[in-house]
C-alpha positions in Angstrom: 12.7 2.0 60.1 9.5 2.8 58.8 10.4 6.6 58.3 12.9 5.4 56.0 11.2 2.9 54.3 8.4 5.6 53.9 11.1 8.3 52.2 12.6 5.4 50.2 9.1 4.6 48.9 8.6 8.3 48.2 11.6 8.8 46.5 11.1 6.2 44.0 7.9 7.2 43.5 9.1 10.7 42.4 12.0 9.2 40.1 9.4 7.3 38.4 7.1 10.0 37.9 10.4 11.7 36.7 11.2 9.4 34.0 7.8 9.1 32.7 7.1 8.1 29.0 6.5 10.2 26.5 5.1 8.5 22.9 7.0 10.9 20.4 5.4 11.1 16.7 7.7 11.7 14.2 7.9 12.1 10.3 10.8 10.9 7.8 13.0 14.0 6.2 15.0 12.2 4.1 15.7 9.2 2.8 19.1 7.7 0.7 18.4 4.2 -0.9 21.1 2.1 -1.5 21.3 -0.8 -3.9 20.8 -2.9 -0.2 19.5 -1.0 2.2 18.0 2.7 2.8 19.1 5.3 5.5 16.4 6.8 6.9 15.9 10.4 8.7 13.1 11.1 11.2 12.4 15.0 12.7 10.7 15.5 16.0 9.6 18.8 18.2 8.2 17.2 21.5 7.4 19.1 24.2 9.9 17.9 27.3 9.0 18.2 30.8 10.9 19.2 33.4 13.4 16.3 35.2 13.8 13.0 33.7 11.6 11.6 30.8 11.8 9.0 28.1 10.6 10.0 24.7 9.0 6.8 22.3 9.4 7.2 18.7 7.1 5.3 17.7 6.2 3.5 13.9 9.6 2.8 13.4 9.9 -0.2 10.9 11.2 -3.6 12.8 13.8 -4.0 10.1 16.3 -1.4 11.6 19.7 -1.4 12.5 20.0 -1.0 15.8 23.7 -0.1 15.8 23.1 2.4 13.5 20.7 4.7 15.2 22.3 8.3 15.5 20.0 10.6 17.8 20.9 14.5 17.7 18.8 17.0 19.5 18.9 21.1 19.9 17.7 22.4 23.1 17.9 22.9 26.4 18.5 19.6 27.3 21.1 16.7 28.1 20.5 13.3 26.1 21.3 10.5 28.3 20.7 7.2 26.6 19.5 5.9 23.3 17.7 2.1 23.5 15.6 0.6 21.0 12.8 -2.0 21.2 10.7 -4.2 19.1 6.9 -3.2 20.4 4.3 -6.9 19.9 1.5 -4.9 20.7 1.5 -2.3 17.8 1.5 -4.0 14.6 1.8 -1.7 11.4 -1.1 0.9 10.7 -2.3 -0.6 7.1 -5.9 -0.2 7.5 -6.6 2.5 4.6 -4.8 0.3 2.4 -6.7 -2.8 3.3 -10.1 -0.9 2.9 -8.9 0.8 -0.2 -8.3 -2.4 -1.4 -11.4 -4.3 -0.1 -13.6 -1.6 -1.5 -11.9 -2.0 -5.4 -12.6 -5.9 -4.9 -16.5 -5.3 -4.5 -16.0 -3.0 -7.5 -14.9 -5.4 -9.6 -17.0 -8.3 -8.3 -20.2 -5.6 -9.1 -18.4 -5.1 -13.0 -17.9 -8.7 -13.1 -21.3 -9.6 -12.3 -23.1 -7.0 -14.5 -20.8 -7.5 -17.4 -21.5 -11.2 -17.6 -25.3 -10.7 -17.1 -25.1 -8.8 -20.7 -23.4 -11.3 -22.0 -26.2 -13.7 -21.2 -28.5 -11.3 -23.0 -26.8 -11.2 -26.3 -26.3 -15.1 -26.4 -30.6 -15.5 -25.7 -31.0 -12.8 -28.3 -28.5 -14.7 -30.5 -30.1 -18.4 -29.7 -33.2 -16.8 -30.2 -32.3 -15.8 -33.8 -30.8 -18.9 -34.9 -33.5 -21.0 -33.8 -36.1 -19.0 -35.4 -35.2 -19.6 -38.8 -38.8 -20.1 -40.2 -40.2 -17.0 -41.3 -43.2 -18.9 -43.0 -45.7 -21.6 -42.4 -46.1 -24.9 -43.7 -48.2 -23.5 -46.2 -47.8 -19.8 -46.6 -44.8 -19.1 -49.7 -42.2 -16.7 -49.1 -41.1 -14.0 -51.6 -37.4 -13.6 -52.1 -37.3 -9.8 -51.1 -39.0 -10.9 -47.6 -36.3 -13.8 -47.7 -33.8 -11.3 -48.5 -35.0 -8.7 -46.1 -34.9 -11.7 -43.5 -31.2 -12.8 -43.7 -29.9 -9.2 -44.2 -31.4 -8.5 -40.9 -29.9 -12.0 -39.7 -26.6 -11.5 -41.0 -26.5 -7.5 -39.3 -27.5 -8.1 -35.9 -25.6 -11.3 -35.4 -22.3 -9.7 -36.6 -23.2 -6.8 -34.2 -24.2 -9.6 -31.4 -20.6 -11.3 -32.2 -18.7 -8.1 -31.7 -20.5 -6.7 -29.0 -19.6 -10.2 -26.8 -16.0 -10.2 -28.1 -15.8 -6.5 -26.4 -17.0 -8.1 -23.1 -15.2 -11.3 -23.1 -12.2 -9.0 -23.4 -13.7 -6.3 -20.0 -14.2 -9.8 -18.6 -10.8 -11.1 -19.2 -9.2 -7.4 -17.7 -11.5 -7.6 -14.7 -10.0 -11.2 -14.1 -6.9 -9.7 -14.5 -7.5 -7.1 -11.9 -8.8 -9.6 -9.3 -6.5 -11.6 -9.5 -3.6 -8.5 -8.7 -6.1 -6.8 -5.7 -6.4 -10.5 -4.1 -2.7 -10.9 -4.2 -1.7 -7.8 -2.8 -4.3 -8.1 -0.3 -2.7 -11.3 0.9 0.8 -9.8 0.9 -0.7 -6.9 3.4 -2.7 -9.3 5.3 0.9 -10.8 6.0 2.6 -7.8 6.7 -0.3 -6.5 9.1 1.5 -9.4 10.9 4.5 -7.9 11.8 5.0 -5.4 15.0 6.7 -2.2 15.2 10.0 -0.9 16.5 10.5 1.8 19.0 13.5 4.5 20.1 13.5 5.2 23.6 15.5 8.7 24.1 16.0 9.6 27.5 16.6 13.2 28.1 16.7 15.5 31.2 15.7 19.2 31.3 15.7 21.6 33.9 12.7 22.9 32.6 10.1 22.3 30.6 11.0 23.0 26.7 10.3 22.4 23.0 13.0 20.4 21.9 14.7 19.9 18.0 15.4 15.9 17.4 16.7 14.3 14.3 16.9 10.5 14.5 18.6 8.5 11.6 19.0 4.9 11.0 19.7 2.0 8.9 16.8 -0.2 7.4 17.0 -3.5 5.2 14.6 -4.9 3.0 15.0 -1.7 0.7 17.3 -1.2 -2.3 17.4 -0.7 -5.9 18.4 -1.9 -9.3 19.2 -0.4 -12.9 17.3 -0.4 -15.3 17.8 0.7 -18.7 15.9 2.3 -22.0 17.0 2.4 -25.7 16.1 4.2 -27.9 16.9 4.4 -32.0 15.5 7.1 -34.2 17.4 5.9 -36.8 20.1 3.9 -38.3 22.1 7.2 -39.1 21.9 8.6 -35.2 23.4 8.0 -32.1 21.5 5.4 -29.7 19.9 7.0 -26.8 20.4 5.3 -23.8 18.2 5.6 -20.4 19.7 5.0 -17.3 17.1 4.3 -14.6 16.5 3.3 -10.9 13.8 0.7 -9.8 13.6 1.2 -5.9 11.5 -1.4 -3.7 11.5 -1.7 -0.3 9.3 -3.8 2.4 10.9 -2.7 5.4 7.2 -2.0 7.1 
């Protein structure tokens, strides 16, 4: 009994080691967007072990189809099952966005800042102006060419103060702008960071150890597009030139 139990124990051991997992990385080839949906293709060239093992694609979006994954490989080799699984523990790789991101929010919180600190130098310079407005003493005279000289120098640097802050209300107004589009979008990735990742679990079996070809295709949602469409009119005596475009989106992860 214990021989046998000791041989059982070994054998499983073996088949285990013989089905071992292999994390597969793979890139897309191809894609075909519908106006709901998008058919994606993934390539692969793993190296396969000989005996039993189970190659993971991995990164695949969570939105897929699972009954329309289509696994072909060249090789040496017998496919013998196709399984797919949602993976918790890998959520989607979006770090160099988020950083990209974070890094052009302290950009424009620097332009912000510094922009408005210029604006608080032309409006002392301009208070300062305006308030002094008496160029003599109580009892010194003042000629009209000095009085004239005054004001024209008045009149010049305030309309140059008055255009200058209309310019950087306006950089101050775009930089708003901007904020307000890099916090949004930082939110939308902060919720997509949320979601996990999908998996294909190939089983093969080789006699030897190889290189082997896949192609893996499947079905996403969240993806599509819609028309769009241009016109344009030289003139009244012409034909109307008409655009015919494609908007694509997709947030398949």
């Amino acid at each position: 009994m214990r021989n046998f139990l000791t041989t059982f124990l070994l054998l499983l051991s073996i088949q285990l080691l013989a089905q071992a997992e292999q994390k597969v990385p793979s890139k897309i080839s191809k894609v075909t967007v519908f106006t709901r949906g998008a058919q994606i293709t993934r390539t692969a060239s793993p190296a396969i072990n000989a005996g039993k093992t189970v190659l993971v694609f991995t990164d695949i979006s969570p939105r897929i189809d699972k009954q329309s994954i289509q696994v072909k490989g060249e090789g040496e080799f017998t496919i013998l099952s196709v399984s797919h699984k949602i993976n918790y523990l890998k959520q989607q790789a979006i770090s160099d966005e988020i950083a990209a991101l974070v890094k052009r929010q302290a950009e424009l919180n620097d332009q912000m800042n510094f922009t408005n600190s210029i604006i608080n130098v032309y409006r002392s310079e301009q208070t300062l102006i305006e308030k002094n407005q008496n160029i003599g003493g109580a009892n010194i005279g003042v000629t009209a060419e000095n009085l004239k000289a005054v004001a024209d120098f008045q009149r010049a640097r305030l309309t140059e103060i008055f255009t200058k802050l209309l310019e950087l209300n306006k950089t101050v107004a775009d930089i708003s702008k901007e904020q307000i589009l890099v916090t949004a979008q930082l939110q939308s990735i902060s919720n997509k960071a949320e979601k996990p990742t999908a998996e294909i679990h190939v089983t093969v079996s080789s006699k030897t150890a190889i290189t082997g070809s896949f192609e893996l295709s499947y079905y996403v949602l969240d993806a599509g597009w819609f028309a769009n469409y241009d016109l344009r009119v030289e003139s009244i005596t012409k034909p109307v030139e008409i655009s015919y475009k494609a908007n694509v989106y997709q947030t398949s992860g």
